[in-house]
C-alpha positions in Angstrom: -89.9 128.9 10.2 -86.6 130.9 10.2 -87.2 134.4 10.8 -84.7 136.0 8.4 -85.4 134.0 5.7 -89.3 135.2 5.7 -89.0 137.7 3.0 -92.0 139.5 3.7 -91.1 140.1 7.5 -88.5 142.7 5.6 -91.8 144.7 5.0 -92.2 145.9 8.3 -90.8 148.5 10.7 -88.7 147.2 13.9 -87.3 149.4 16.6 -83.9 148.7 16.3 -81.8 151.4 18.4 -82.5 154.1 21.2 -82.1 157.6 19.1 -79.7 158.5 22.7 -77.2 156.1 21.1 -76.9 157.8 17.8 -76.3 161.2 19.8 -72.0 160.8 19.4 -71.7 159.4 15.6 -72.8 156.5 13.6 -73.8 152.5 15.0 -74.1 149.0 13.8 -77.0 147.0 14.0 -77.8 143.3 12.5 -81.6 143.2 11.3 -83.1 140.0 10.1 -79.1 139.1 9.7 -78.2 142.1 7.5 -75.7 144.1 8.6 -77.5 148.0 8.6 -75.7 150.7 9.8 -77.5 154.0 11.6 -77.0 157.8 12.3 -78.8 161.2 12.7 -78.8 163.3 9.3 -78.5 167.2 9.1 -81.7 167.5 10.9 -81.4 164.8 13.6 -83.8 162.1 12.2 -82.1 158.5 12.1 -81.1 157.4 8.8 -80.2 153.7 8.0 -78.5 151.8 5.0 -76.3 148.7 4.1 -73.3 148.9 6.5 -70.7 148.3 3.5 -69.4 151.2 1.5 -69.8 150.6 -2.6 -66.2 151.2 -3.1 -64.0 149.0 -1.0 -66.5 147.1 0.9 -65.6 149.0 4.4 -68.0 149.1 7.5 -69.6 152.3 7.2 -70.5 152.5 11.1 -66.5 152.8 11.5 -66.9 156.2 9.8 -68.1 159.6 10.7 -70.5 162.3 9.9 -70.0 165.2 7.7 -73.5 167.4 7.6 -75.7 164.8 8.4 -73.8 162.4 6.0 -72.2 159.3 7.0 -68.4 159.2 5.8 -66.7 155.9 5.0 -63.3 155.8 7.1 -61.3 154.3 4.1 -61.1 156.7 1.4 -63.5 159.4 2.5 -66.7 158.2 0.6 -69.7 160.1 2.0 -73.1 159.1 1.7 -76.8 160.6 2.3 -79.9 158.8 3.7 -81.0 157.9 0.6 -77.7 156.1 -0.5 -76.5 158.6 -2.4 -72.4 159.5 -2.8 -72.7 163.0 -2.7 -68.8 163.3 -2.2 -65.8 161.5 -3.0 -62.2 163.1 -2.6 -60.2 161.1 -5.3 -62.7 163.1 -8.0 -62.6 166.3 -8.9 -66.7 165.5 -10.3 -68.6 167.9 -8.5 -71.7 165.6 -8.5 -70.6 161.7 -8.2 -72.1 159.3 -10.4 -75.4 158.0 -9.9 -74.1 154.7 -9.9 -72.0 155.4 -6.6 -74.7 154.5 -4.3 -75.1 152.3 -1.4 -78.7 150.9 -0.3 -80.7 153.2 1.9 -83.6 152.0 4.6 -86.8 153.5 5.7 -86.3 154.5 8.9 -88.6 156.9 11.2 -88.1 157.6 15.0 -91.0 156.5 17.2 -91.4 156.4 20.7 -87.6 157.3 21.3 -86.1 154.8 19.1 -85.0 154.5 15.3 -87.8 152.0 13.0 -86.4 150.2 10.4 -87.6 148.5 7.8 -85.4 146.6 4.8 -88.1 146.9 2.2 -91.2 148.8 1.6 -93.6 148.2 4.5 -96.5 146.6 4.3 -98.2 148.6 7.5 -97.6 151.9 9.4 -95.8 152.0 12.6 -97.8 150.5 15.4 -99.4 152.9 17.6 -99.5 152.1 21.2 -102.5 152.9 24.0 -101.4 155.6 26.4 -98.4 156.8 24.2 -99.7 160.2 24.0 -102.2 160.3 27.0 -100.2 163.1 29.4 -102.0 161.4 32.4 -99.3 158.1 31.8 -95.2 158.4 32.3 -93.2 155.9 29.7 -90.4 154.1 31.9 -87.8 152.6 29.0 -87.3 149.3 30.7 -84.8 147.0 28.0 -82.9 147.1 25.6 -80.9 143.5 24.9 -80.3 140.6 23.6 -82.3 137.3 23.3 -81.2 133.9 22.4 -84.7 132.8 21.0 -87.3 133.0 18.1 -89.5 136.0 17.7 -91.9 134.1 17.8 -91.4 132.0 20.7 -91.4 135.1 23.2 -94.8 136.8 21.1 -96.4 133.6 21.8 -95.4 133.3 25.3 -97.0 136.8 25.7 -100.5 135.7 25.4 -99.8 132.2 26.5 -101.3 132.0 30.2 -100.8 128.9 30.8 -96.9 129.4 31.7 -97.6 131.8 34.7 -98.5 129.8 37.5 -95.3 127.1 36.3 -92.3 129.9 35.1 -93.6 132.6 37.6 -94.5 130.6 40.2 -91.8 132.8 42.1 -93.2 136.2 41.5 -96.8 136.1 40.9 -98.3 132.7 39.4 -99.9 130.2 41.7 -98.6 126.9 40.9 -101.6 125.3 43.3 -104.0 127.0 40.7 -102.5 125.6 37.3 -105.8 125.8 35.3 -105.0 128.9 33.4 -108.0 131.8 32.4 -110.4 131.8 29.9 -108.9 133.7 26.6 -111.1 136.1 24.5 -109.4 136.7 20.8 -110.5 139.5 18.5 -108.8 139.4 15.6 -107.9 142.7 13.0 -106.4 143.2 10.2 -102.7 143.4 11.4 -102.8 140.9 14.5 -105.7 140.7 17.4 -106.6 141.9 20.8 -106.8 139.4 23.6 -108.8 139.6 27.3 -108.1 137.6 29.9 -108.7 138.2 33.5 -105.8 136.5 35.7 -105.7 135.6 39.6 -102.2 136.4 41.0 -100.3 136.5 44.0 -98.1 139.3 45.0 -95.4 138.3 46.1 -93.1 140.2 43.9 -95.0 143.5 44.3 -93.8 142.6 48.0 -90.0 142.1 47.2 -89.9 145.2 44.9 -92.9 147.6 45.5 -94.2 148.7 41.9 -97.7 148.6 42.5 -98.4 150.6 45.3 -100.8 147.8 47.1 -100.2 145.3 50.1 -102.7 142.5 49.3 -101.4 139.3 48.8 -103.6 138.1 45.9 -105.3 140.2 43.3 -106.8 139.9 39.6 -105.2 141.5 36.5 -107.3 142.5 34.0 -105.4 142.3 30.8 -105.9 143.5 27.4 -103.2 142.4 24.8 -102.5 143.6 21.4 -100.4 141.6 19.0 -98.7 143.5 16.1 -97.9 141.3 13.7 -94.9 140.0 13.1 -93.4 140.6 16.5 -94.3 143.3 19.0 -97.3 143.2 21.2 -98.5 146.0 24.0 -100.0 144.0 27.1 -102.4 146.7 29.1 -103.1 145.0 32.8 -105.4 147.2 34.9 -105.0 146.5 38.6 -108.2 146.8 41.4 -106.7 150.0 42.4 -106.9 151.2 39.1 -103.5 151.2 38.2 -102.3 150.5 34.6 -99.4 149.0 34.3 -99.3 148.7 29.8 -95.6 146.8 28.6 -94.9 147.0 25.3 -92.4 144.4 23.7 -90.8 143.9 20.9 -88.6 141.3 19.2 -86.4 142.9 16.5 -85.0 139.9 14.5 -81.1 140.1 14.5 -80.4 136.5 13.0 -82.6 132.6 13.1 -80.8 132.4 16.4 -81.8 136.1 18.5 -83.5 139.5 18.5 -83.2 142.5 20.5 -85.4 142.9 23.0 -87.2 146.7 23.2 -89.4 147.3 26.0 -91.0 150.3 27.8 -93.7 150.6 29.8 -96.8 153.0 30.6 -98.3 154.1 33.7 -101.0 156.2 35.1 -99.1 157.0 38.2 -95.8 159.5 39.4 -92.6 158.7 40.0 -92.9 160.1 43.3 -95.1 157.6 44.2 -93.3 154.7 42.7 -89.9 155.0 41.6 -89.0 153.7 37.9 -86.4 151.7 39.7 -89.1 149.8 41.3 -90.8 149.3 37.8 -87.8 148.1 36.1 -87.1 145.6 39.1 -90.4 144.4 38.4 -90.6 143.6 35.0 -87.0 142.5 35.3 -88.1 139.9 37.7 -90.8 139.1 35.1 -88.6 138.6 31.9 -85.6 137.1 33.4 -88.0 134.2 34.5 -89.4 134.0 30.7 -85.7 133.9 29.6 -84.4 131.4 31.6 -87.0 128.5 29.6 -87.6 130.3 26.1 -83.5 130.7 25.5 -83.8 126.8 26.0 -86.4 126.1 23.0 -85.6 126.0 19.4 -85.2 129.1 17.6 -86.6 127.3 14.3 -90.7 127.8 15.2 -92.7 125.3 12.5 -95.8 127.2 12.3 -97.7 123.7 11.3 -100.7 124.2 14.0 -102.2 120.6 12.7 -99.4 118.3 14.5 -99.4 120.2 17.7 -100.6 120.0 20.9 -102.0 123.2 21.3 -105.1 122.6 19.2 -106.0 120.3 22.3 -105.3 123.4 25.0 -107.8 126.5 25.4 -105.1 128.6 26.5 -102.5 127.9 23.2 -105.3 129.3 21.5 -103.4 133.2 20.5 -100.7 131.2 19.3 -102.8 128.8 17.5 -104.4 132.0 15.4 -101.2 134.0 15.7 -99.4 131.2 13.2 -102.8 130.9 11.2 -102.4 134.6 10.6 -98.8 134.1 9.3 -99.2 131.1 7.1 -102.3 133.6 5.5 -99.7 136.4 5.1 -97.0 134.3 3.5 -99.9 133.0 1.2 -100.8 136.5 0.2 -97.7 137.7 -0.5 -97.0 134.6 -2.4 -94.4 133.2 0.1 -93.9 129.9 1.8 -92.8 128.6 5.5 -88.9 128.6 5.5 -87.5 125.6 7.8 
């Protein structure tokens, strides 16, 4: 499967940019390898559209604003959210042609950043445990590029199997390799998983972010899988410390995405420093990173050839690609190699 060419994965919302870097004038962005350009209108929402101007084919995102319209730097074309020229200086028309439009996005600011979908979504914006629970902090953790699939790093997510081999270093125990038992509930846009997973602690130790000195512990964890590609993992330490990621995998072309994740906590920063947090999950993803930028970025998501149907804990990906290959059937669509 190539991500872009999965035309109903246009029909959903991806966080694409931080609404603090739309503060000082417009910004490119590639989603699922279209070139999208975004800015803040007259009342500082995000707008997005087609980062090509309908007249001479220039980058919008080199242009500027003009009440809460973006203005194309060539010949002074300005556009609204919707698409619509509502200004062009080589007329004297007072209202431009209808025809003098560019394509204009859905895009809705969530969570601190600017959603975007390229065609009319299929669900709401996901809505994440703890995001408006006062008693939890949100620590934005990354926001980069990733040379892999989607789909590889939302499988790896519920895939428990890896830990004790790829974070054998920070908190897997290679001596233990057998990985946890996996509960799946499935809904209507994705599923929940439970696992509960024996760890050491030997990052906590290098970078303090969870506020306990045992060597070993147990994570409870509770993941949620958004379909296509973000999922919220919720792990509830012995102290009772929640330490909730959520990560998302905004599709920039069949080769990378941009990584968005934050996190949510039930403790104070006086206690442990977002530093320490960000350390921590660092630790966490550059590990992932180092083996999933060296799979292939074109994910078959034939589950009958595999190995997986032969290992308990391949099990989330196993119904995760079920659950595509039912979409793609529903919307009339086939897998794109």
């Amino acid at each position: 499967m190539l991500q872009t060419k999965q035309k109903i994965f246009r029909s959903f919302y991806y966080p694409v940019m931080p609404i603090a870097d739309l503060q000082d004038g417009p910004k490119p962005f590639k989603l699922m390898g279209e070139p999208i350009v975004l800015w803040l209108d007259e009342q500082q929402k995000p707008a997005a559209a087609v980062d090509r101007c309908c007249h001479r084919t220039a980058k919008l995102s080199k242009g500027e604003l003009r009440n809460g319209c973006i203005v194309c730097p060539y010949h002074g074309w300005t556009f609204n959210r919707d698409g619509k020229c509502t200004w062009f200086p080589q007329s004297e028309l007072e209202d431009p042609p209808k025809v003098y439009k560019i394509k204009g996005y859905r895009c809705e600011e969530r969570y601190g950043y600017a959603w975007v979908a390229l065609d009319t979504p299929v669900t709401e914006l996901p809505v994440f445990k703890y995001s408006d629970n006062t008693e939890f902090r949100k620590v934005d953790e990354f926001y980069e590029v990733i040379h892999c699939a989607a789909l590889r790093l939302m499988e790896n997510s519920f895939d428990a199997a890896h830990v004790n081999f790829v974070h054998k270093n920070t908190f897997g125990d290679i001596d233990n390799p057998i990985p946890p038992k996996v509960t799946l509930t499935p809904n209507e846009w994705g599923f929940e998983a439970y696992m509960e997973i024996p760890v050491h602690n030997k990052l906590n130790q290098k970078v303090k972010a969870l506020n306990m000195d045992e060597e070993r512990t147990v994570r409870k964890q509770v993941s949620e899988w958004f379909m296509p590609f973000i999922r919220q993992t919720s792990i509830t330490y012995p102290t009772g410390l929640i330490h909730s990621i959520v990560t998302c995998a905004t599709p920039i072309d069949d080769d990378s995405c941009q990584l968005v994740q934050f996190v949510y906590r039930n403790d104070r920063e006086e206690d442990v420093p977002s530093e320490s947090i960000i350390a921590f999950d660092r630790n966490v993803v550059d590990e992932d990173m180092e083996v999933l930028e060296t799979t292939e970025t074109n994910v078959s998501l034939d589950i009958t050839k595999k190995v997986e149907n032969h290992m308990l804990s391949d099990q989330p990906g196993i119904l995760m690609r079920k659950m595509l290959l039912e979409l793609f059937e529903k919307h009339g669509e086939q897998e794109v190699y």
